[in-house]
N, C-alpha and C positions, 0 to 999 in steps of 0.2 A: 454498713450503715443502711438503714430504714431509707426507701427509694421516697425521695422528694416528691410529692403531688401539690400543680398550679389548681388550688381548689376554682378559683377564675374560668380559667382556661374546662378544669373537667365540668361545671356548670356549663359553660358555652357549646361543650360538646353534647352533652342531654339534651337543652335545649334543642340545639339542631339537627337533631336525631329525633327526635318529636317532630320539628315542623315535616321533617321528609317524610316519617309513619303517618301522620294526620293529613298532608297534602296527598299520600299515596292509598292512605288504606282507611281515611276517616277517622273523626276520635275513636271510634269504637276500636281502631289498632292500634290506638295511643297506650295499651297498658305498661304498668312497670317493668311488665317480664320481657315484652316486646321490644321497649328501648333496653332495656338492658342486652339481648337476644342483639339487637341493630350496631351496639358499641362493641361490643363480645367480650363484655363485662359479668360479673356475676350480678345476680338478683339485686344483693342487699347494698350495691355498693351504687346505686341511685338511690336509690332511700336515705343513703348516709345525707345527700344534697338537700334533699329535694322530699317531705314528712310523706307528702299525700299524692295522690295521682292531682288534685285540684292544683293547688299550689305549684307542680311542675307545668298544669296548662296555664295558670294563670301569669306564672313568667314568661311561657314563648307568645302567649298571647302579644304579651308587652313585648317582645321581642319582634314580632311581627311587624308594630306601629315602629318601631324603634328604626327599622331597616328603611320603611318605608320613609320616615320623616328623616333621615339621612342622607339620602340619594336624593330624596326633593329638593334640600336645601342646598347639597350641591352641583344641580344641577339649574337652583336658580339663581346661585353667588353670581352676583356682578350684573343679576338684573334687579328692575325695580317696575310695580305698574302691572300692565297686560302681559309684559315678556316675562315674567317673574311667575307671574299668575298663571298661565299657558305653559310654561316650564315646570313646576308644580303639579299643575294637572297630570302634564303626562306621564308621572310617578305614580299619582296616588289611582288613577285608571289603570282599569287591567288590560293593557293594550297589549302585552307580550307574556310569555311563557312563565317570566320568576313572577311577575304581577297580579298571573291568573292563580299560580299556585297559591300564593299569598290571600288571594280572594276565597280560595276553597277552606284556606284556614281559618281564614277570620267567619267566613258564614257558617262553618259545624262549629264554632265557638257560638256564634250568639243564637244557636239551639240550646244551648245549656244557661244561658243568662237567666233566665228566667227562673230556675233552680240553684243559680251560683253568685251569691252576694258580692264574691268578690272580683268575679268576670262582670257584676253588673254594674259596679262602679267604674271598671277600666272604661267603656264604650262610652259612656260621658263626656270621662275627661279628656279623651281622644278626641272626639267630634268636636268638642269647645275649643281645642287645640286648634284642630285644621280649621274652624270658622274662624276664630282671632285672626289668624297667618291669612286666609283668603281674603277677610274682610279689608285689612290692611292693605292689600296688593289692588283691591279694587277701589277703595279712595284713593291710592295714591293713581292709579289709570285715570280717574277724574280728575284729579290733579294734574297731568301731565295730560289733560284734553282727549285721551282713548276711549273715555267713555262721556256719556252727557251727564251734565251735572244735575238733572232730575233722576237720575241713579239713584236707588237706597242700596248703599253696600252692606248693609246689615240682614236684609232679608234676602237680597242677592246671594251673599255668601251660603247663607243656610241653603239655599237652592241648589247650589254647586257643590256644597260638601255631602247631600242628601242625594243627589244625581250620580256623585261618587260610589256612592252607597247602593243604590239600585244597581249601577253596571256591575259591581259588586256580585249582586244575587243574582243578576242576570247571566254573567258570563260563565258559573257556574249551573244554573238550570237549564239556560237555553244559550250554551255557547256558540252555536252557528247562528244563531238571529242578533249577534253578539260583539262583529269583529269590531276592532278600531276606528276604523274609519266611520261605524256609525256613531261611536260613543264622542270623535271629535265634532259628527255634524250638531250632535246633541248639546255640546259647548255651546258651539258657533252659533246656535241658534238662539240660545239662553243669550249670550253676550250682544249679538250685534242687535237683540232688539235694543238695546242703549249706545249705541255707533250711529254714527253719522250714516244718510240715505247711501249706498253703494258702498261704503267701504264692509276690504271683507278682513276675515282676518285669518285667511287659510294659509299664508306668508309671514303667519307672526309665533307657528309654533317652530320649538325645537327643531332644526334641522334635520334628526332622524325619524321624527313622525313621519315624514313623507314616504318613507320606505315601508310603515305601517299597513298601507292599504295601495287598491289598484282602482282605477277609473271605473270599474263596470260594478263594482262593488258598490262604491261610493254616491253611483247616479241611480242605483236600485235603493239605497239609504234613503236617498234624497226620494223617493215618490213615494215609498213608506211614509215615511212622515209627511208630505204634502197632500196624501190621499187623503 
C-alpha cells in the first residue's frame, strides 16, 4: 500500500524548517533546495506544498505571528487590564532567545514587503490585531483604576505596539544595546506616565521577567534614558 502522508503535518515541517534556515542563515538561505537539503527531502517534493519560494515565506511569515499571538494569549488567560497587558508584552518583546529569533524573522521579512504584495498586506493586519488586543487591555486598566482616566488607549496602544516593533529592529541590529531589562524600562516609562505619582509597576510583570535582567544592567538603562 502507497505510504500515508499527514499533508498537515508535512506543511508544518516546511514551515519550520524555514523559520530555522531564515533565523540562521537569512532569507537569502531560505531557498527551495535549501529546505528541502534541511528536511532530507527531495527538491520537488516542497514544491508539491508550497507553488513559489513567496508563498512558502508568506506562510511562516503568518506562522511566526501565529506562535507569537499564542503563547501571549496563554500567558495572559486569567488576566485582565495592566496584568494581561504586561503579560502580553513580555511575548510580543524579544526579551529571550525563541523571541529574538523570531525578531530576525520577521525583520528580513519586511525587507521584502515592499516588493511582495502579499507579505505587505500580512503586517497590517497583524499590527491592527495586536493594537485591538492592547487597546482593550488598556481601557479595561482604566477601568480597574491602573491607569488615569485622561488615558487615550487608542493612541497608547499604537505607541506600545510600535515600541514592539522598534525592539523588534533593535534587538537584531544593535542586540547588546538591547537587553530586556531596557525594553521593560521602556514600558514602564510609556505606562506610568498615566499611574498615579509613585506608583511603579516593576511588581506587575510576569513573574519570570525578573530573571530577564540584573541590577547593574538595568541602572545603566535607567541613565541612558535619563541623560
Amino acid at each position: 500500500m502507497p505510504k500515508l502522508v499527514d499533508h498537515e503535518q508535512r506543511r508544518a515541517e516546511i514551515v519550520d524548517a524555514t523559520l530555522r534556515l531564515v533565523a540562521r542563515d537569512g532569507l537569502g538561505g531560505a531557498t527551495m533546495r535549501a529546505i528541502a537539503k534541511e528536511l532530507g527531502v527531495a527538491n520537488g517534493a516542497v514544491g508539491h506544498y508550497f507553488t513559489n519560494q513567496d508563498a512558502l515565506l508568506a506562510a511562516t511569515y503568518e506562522e511566526v505571528f501565529a506562535r507569537t499571538n499564542a503563547r501571549a494569549a496563554e500567558r495572559a488567560a486569567g488576566r485582565r487590564g495592566l496584568d494581561a497587558l504586561l503579560a502580553t508584552l513580555r511575548d510580543l518583546l524579544p526579551m529571550e532567545a525563541m523571541t529574538v529569533d523570531e525578531a530576525r524573522i520577521v525583520v528580513c521579512f519586511w525587507g521584502r514587503i515592499t516588493t511582495d504584495e502579499r507579505l505587505r498586506t500580512l503586517l497590517p493586519k497583524e499590527h491592527e490585531a495586536w493594537t485591538r488586543s492592547v487597546q482593550e487591555m488598556l481601557e479595561q486598566a482604566i477601568e480597574d483604576g491602573d491607569l488615569r482616566a485622561e488615558a487615550k488607549p487608542a493612541p497608547l496602544a499604537e505607541l506600545l505596539v510600535t515600541t514592539v516593533h522598534a525592539m523588534q529592529v533593535r534587538v537584531v541590529t544593535l542586540p547588546d544595546r538591547t537587553p530586556p531589562s531596557m525594553q521593560r524600562l521602556l514600558v514602564e516609562q510609556i505606562l506610568e506616565a498615566w499611574t498615579d505619582p509613585g506608583q511603579s509597576l516593576r511588581d506587575r510583570w510576569p513573574a519570570d521577567v525578573a530573571a530577564l535582567h540584573d541590577p547593574e544592567t538595568m541602572s545603566l538603562n535607567r541613565s541612558l534614558l535619563h541623560s
